[in-house]
TORSE-288687 format. One line per field, with one value per residue (C-alpha): residue in one letter; x, y, z. Coordinates in steps of 0.25 Angstrom, whole numbers. Layout:
N
aa: A;...
u: X;...
v: Y;...
w: Z;...
***
This chain:
736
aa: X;X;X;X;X;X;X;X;X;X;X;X;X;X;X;X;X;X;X;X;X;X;X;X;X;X;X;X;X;X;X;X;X;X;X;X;X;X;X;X;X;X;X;X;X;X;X;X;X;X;X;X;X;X;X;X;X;X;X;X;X;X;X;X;X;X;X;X;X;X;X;X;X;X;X;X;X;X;X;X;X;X;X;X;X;X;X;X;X;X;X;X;X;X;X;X;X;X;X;X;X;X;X;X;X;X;X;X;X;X;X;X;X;X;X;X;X;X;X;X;X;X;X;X;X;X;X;X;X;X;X;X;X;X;X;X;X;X;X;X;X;X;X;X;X;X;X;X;X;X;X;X;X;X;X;X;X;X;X;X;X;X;X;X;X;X;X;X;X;X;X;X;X;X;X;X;X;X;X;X;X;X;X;X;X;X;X;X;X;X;X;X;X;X;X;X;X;X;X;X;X;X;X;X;X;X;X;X;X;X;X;X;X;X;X;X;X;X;X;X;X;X;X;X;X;X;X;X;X;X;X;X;X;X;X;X;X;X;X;X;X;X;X;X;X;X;X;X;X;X;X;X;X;X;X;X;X;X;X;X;X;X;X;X;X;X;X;X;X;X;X;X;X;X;X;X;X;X;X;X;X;X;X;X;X;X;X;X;X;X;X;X;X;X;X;X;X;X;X;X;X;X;X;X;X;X;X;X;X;X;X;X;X;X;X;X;X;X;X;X;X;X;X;X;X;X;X;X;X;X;X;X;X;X;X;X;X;X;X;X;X;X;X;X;X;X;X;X;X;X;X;X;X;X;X;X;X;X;X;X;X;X;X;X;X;X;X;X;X;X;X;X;X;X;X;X;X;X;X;X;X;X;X;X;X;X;X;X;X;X;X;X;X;X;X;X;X;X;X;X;X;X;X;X;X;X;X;X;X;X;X;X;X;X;X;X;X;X;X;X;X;X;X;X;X;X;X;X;X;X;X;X;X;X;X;X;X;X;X;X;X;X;X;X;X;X;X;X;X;X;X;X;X;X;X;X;X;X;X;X;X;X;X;X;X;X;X;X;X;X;X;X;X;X;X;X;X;X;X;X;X;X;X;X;X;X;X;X;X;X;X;X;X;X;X;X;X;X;X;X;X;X;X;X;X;X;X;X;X;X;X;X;X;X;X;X;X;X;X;X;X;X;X;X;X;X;X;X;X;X;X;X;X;X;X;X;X;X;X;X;X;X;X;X;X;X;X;X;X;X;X;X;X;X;X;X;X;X;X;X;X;X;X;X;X;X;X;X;X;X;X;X;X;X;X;X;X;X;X;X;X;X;X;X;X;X;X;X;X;X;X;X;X;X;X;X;X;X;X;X;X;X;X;X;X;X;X;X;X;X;X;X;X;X;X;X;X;X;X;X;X;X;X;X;X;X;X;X;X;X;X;X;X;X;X;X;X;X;X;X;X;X;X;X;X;X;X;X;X;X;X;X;X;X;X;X;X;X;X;X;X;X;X;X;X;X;X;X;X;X;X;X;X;X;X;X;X;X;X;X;X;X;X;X;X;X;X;X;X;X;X;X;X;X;X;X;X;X;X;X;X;X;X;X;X;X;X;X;X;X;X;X;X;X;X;X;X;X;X;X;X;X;X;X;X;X;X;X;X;X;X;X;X;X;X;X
u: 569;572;579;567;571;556;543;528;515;506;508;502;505;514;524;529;528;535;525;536;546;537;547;537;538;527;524;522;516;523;518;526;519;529;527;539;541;543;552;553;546;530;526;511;512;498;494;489;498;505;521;532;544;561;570;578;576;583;583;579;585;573;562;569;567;561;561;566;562;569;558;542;530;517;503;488;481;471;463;453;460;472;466;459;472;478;464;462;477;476;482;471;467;453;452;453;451;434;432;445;435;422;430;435;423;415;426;435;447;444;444;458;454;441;446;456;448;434;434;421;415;420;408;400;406;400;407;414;410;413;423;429;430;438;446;450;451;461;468;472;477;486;491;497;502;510;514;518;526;533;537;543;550;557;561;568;574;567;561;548;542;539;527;518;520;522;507;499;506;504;496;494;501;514;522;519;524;537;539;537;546;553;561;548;554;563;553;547;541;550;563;567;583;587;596;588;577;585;590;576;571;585;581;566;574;575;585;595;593;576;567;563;577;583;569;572;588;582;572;583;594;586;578;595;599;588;591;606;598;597;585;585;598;602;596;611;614;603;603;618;617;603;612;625;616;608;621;616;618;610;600;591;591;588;578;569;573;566;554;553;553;542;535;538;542;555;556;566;568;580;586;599;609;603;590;585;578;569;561;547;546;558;555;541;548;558;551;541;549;555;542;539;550;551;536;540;553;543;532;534;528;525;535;534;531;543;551;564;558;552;565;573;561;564;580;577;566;577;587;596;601;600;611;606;606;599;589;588;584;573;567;569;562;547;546;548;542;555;567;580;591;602;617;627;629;629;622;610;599;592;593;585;576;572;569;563;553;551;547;538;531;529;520;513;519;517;533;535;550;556;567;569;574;571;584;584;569;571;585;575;566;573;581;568;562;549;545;552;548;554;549;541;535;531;525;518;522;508;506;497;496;509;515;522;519;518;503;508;507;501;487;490;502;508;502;515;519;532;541;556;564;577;588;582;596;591;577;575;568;556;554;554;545;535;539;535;520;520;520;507;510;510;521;536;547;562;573;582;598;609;614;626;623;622;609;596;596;586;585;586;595;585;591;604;596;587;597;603;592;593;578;573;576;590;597;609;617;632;636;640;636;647;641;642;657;661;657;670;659;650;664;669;656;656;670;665;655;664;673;685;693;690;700;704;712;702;705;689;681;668;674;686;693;697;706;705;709;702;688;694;698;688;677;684;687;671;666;676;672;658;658;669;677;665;656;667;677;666;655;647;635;636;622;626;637;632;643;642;650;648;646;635;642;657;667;667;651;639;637;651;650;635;642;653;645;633;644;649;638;626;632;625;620;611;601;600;591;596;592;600;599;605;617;618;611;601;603;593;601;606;606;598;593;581;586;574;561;549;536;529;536;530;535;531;538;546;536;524;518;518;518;520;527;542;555;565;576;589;581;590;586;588;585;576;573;571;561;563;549;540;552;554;565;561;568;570;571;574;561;553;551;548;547;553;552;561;559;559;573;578;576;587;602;612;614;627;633;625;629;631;618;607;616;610;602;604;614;622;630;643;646;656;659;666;675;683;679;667;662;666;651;649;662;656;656;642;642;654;646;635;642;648;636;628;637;631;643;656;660;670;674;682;690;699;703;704;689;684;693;686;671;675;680;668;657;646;644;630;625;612;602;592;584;578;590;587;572;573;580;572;559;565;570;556;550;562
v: 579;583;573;567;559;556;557;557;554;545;534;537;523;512;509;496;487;472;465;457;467;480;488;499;510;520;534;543;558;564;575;585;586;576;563;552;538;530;517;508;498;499;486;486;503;508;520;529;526;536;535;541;537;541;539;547;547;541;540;529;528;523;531;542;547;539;540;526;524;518;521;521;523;522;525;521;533;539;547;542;545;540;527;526;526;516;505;506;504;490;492;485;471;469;484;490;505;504;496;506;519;512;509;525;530;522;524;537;539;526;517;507;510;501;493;489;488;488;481;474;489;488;479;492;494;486;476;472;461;456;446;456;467;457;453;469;471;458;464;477;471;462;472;481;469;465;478;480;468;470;483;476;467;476;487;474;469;456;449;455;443;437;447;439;427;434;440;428;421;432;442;457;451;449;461;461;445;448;461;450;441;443;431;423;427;416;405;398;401;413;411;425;428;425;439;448;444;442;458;463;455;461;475;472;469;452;446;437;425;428;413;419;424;408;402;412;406;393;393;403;391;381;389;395;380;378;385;381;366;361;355;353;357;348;353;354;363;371;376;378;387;393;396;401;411;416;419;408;395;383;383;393;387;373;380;385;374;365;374;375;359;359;369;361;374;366;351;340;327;317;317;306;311;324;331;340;352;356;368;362;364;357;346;344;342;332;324;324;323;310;303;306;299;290;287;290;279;269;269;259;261;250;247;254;241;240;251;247;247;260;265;261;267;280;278;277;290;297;292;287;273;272;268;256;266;277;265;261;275;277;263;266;278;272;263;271;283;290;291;298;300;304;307;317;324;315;304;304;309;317;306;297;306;307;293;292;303;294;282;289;295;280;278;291;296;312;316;331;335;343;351;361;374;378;377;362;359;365;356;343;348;349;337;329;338;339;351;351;361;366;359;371;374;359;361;374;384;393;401;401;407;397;403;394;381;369;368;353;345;334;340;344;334;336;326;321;305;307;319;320;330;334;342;335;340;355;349;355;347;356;357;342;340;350;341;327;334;337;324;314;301;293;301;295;307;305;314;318;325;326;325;329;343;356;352;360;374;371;362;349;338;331;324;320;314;306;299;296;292;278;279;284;277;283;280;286;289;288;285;297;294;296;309;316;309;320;330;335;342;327;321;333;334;317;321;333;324;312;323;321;330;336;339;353;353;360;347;346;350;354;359;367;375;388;391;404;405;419;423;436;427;417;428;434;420;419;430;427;413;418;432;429;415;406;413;416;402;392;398;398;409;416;412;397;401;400;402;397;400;391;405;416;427;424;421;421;420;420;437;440;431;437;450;450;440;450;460;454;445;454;470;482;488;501;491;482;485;481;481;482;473;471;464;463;469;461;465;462;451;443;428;430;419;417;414;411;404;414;407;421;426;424;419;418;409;418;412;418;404;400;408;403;406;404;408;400;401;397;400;408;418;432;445;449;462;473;483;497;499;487;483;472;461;449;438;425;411;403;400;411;424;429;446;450;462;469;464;450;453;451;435;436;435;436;422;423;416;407;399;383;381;389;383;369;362;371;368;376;375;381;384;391;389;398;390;400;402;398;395;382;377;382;373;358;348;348;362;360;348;356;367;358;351;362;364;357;359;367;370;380;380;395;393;387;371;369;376;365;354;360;357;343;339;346;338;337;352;351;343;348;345;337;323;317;307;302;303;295;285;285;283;270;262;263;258;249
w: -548;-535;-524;-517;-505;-501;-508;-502;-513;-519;-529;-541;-549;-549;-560;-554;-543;-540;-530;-525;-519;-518;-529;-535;-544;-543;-548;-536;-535;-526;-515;-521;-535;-542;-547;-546;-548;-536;-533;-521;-512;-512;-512;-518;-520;-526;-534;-522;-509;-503;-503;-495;-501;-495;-508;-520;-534;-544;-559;-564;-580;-589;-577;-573;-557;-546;-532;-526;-513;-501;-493;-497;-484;-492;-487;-493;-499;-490;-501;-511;-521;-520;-512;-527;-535;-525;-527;-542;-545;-537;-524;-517;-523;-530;-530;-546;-551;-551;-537;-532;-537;-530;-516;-516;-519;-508;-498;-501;-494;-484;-496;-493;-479;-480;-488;-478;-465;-470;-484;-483;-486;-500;-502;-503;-518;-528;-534;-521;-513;-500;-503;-513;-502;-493;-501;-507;-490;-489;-503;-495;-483;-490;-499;-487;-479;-491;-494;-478;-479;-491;-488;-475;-483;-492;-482;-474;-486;-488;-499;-502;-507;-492;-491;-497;-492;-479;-481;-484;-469;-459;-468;-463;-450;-460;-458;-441;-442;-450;-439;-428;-434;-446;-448;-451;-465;-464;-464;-475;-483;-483;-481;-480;-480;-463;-463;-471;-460;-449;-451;-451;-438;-432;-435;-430;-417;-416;-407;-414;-405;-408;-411;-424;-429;-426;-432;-444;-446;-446;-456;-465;-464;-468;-480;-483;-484;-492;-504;-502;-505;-491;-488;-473;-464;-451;-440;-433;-445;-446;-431;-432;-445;-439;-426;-435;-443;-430;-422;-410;-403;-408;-397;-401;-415;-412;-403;-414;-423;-414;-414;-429;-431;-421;-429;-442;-446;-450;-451;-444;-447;-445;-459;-460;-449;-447;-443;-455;-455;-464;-470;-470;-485;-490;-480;-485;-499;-496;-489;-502;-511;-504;-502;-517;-523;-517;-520;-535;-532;-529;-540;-552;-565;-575;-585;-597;-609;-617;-610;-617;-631;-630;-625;-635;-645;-638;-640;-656;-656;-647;-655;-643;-636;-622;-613;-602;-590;-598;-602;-587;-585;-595;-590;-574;-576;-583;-570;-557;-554;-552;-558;-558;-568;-566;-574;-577;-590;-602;-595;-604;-594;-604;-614;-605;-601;-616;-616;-604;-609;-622;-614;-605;-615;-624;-612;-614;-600;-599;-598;-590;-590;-580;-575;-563;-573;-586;-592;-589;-592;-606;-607;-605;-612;-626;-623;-621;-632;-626;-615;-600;-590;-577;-563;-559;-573;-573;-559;-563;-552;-546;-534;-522;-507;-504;-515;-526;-528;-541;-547;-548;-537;-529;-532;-547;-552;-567;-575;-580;-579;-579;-575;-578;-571;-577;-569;-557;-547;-548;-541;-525;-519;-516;-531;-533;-524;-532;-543;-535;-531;-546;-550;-549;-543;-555;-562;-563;-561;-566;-561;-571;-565;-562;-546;-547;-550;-542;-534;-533;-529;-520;-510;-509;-519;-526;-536;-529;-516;-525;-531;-518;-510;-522;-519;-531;-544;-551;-565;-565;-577;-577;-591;-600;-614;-626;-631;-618;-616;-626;-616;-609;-601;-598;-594;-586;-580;-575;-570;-561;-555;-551;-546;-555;-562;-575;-586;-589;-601;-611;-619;-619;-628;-621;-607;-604;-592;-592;-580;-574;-559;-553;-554;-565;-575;-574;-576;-589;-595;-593;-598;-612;-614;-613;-622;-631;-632;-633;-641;-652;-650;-648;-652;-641;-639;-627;-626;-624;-613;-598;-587;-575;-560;-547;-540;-542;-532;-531;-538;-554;-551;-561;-555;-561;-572;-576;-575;-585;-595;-595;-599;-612;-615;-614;-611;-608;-622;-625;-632;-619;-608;-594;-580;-567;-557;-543;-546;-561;-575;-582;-597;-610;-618;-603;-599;-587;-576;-568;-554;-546;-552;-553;-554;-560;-570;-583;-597;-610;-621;-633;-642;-635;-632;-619;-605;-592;-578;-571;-574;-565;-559;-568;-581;-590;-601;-610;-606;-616;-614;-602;-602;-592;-596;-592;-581;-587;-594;-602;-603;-610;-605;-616;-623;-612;-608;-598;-593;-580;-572;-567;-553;-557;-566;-552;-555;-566;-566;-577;-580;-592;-578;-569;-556;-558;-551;-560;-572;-566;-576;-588;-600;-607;-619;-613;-600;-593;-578;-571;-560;-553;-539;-531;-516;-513;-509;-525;-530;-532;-540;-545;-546;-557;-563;-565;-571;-581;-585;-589;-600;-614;-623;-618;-603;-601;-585;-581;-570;-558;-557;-545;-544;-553;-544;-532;-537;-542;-529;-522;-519;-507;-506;-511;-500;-498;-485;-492;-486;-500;-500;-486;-487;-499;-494;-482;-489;-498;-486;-481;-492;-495
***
């Protein structure tokens, strides 16, 4: 083939397209006689459209050459024929092959050009009446405003996504909006990356002291401190950072601030010491959630008759004997309409919970069990033997012109009377108040956890401010039961928590140090324990091993980590289909993890029984297979399936090594953490806690001591901005 650095010609079908980011593959018929497959951005490219495209060819190894292109103009055909090629594949909405053949016929080469300015003539073809013709008219428009916007995006380098919600605000005006003002991007519900923007407005001309750059630092601090767990900054610390990042003084800053809480485009309010500001949306679920606990602290329920009998029916049928506190739990929970439970490893939470469950339902209560991933739901579930689902499956995620939302709400609550929600410290507060506008007002809610965890990703400390607000109803459980006393790791665990030291000596039988003291050898002593000595010493098969690292980037992270275990563990073979992604290969037979939730992708269970929607983030599974063919991989979450493109593989991530804080409510039956190194905002105490209670039976810790010394002595870097404590408090000295 000769070297083609530009083509002209017409689409003549379109192989694939991923509506999200415009990536199409097409089949072109070039000017020159030839026919050649295309690759490039053309969001919503049709069979028919002109195409001038500046590129090179490349030879793709299971297709052969294509023409990947940099650079693609695009123009609507102006013939009959071509404009019926583009109308019958679909390029127009309410338009299929036999309406597309009537519309040419009537209208000839002016065809898409009535449709777009004159579409109520379309009622002259049978079959199409007036509210069809305006709504085939309304089709056409949006489709080329999307597609302009799109392509804007993508030549910018921004997240394609925003095009629609940027379309359905500001319509066919969107593009002119975005050229007036780029940095609305920053805004909810956007929340566009501040320097990705912030270089497109400086190439469009805007001056760096300009109202809308400073409005734009605002809104990206406080949305960035968000998803660092914030949920409100300080007003002095907002406008300093705002003023740091913008390169000005405070005045400007404090300037638009004020203007923005006027607008209530942000929300002040006096918080403690401080004045907190507020994104509208996480103000409006704090406050919610406040004002419905402590609506759920102050309901009382009648005494269940002869409580203490059927309890100790259920210690027989469970085959247990209840401790006094773990008895003070079960009962505290049947009166109030909250209650939270609270313990370390060993504590006996799950075991109250199981009898908690067995006196609700001796009244005939209807039980939902919860948890906010699917690892920890299907850990409550078959602890409690019956089914536990993730807070969103039990919510029922759906999609409107807003975007996504819960079908349970105030208008449509779950039907259950009693909920209990395991793994209660990885709960934002933004899902938790989804959950409480789930519930119907009758319904008790008990809160299941431990606070001295890692918190929530999001943003918000849930669990943590409940408990210390002391205005909801707490048990907490301090006693570790003689079983889990056996458990170097229970002990070591407690130890890490009251920030004393733990024992080193390998004298244990579940827990042991291997000292390595540079990031070479903690990595090789890894990989070892992980392909050869545990497997063949102790038995142990790879599959039950799960490493974990404080760091995802630096250090001895989960990205080296992932690399090097892929290697041994799962290394490229003749008979193993691959696919290459931007920073690591995804290989049939790998450990792979979600790591953001999407609501659409569908799965089917391995039985072939039932289907449904959701893969979320932290869900861990097997790559099955991958096809070149169809595009495609399947992979398998424990007892699911589900079949991912391969745009959507971009969702997934080795996972023979994860980070701490996706490990959070999964157990595993050997963990191995690497200790080495780490940024010391990452070195903590309840980082370490939680890394040593996810391990079920051994824990092997690879690394430095005085790493391990630092994160015991390391508390209070998790302080996160969040007012449910204060606004707890506040609410039950007014109705003290």
């Amino acid at each position: 083939m000769p070297e083609l650095r530009e083509i002209r010609g017409i689409i003549d079908s379109v192989v694939y397209t991923n509506e999200e980011n415009g990536y199409t593959v097409a089949e072109v018929d070039c000017e020159e006689g030839m026919s050649i497959t295309l690759v490039g951005t053309m969001p919503m490219a049709a069979p028919g459209e002109y195409i001038h495209a500046e590129g090179r060819v490349v030879t793709h190894p299971s297709y052969g050459p294509q023409f990947q292109a940099d650079r693609v103009e695009r123009s609507l055909p102006d013939r009959a024929s071509g404009i019926l090629k583009y109308l019958a594949f679909g390029g127009v909405k309410g338009i299929g092959p036999a309406t597309a053949q009537k519309i040419v016929a009537k209208f000839g080469d002016r065809a898409l050009e009535i449709i777009r300015y004159e579409p109520q003539r379309l009622t002259a073809i049978g079959g199409i009446t007036e509210k069809r013709a305006r709504a085939i008219g309304a089709a056409f428009t949006a489709r080329f405003a999307l597609r302009a916007l799109i392509e804007f995006l993508a030549k910018n380098g921004l997240d394609t996504s925003l095009a629609a919600g940027l379309y359905k605000r500001y319509g066919e005006a969107a593009s002119d909006r975005l050229c007036e003002n780029p940095y609305i991007l920053c805004e909810e519900p956007w929340q566009a990356d501040f320097f990705q923007v912030d270089g497109l407005a400086n190439r469009m001309g805007f001056e760096p002291d300009c109202y809308e750059r400073v409005i734009a630092a605002l809104f990206f601090e406080l949305s960035f401190n968000a998803g660092e767990g914030h949920c409100f900054l300080p007003r002095e610390k907002l406008v300093a950072v705002a003023a740091q990042l913008l390169g000005l003084s405070a005045e400007p800053v404090e300037e638009a601030l004020e203007d923005l809480i006027s607008d209530r485009r942000l929300i002040s309010e006096p918080l403690g010491r401080v004045e907190a500001v507020y994104l509208p949306a996480l103000y409006e679920a704090e406050t919610f959630c406040a004002q419905r606990l402590a609506f759920l602290a102050g309901r009382k329920f009648k005494d269940i008759p002869n409580a203490e009998a059927l309890l100790s029916l259920a210690e027989k049928r469970l085959g247990l004997k209840y401790a006094e506190k773990q008895r003070e739990a079960v009962l505290a929970a049947t009166g109030g309409g909250i209650t939270v439970l609270t313990g370390g490893p060993g504590t006996g939470k799950t075991t109250i919970v199981r009898a908690m469950l067995a006196l609700f339902e001796y009244t005939g209560a209807k039980c939902q069990l919860a948890a906010p991933t699917g690892r920890a739901a299907k850990r409550l579930g078959e602890v409690c033997g019956r089914e536990a689902r993730t807070v969103h499956r039990l919510l029922e995620v759906t999609y409107d012109e807003n975007g996504l939302k819960f079908i349970h709400n105030e208008q449509n609550p779950l039907e259950a009377d009693v909920i209990i929600v395991d793994e209660m410290s990885m709960v934002d507060i933004q899902l938790f108040a989804a959950l409480l506008r789930g519930m119907k007002n009758s319904a008790r809610l008990i809160l299941v956890g431990d606070a001295d965890q890692l918190p929530s990703v999001g943003p918000g400390s849930v669990l943590k401010d409940i408990l210390d607000s002391a205005a909801v109803p707490a048990v907490r459980l301090t006693e570790i039961f003689r079983q889990a006393e056996e458990s170097a790791i229970v002990v070591n665990a407690h130890r890490i928590n009251r920030g004393e030291s733990i024992p080193l000596d390998n004298k244990q039988t579940d827990f042991f140090f291997l000292r390595r003291n540079d990031p070479e050898s903690t990595l090789k002593t890894v990989v070892e324990l992980c392909a050869e000595r545990l497997p063949r010493r102790m038995g142990f098969d790879p599959s039950e091993i799960q490493v974990l690292s404080p760091t995802r980037k630096a250090g001895v992270s989960t990205q080296m980590l992932n690399a090097e275990l892929q290697a041994v563990l799962n290394p490229p073979d003749k008979g193993k289909k691959e696919r290459q992604m931007a920073a690591y290969i995804l290989r049939e037979g790998d450990r792979v993890m979600q790591v953001q939730n999407n609501y659409d992708l569908e799965w089917r269970r391995t039985d072939g029984g039932e289907a449904g929607l959701g893969v979320f983030n932290g869900d861990i599974g097997i790559i099955r297979s991958i096809s070149t063919v169809t595009e495609s991989a399947t992979v398998v979450f424990d007892d699911r399936e589900a079949v991912y493109d391969f745009e959507t593989l971009r969702q997934l991530e080795p996972a023979y090594a994860v980070t701490v804080h996706k490990a959070q409510g999964s157990e595993y039956p050997v963990v191995v953490l690497a200790a080495c190194t780490g940024a010391s905002r990452l070195l903590t105490r309840s980082l370490l806690y939680t890394a040593v209670t996810r391990a079920k039976k051994l824990l092997i810790i690879v690394g430095r001591e005085d790493v391990l010394s630092t994160m015991i002595g390391s508390v209070g870097h998790e302080r996160r901005y969040s007012g449910l404590k204060l606004r707890l408090r506040s609410i039950a000295g007014e109705t003290a």
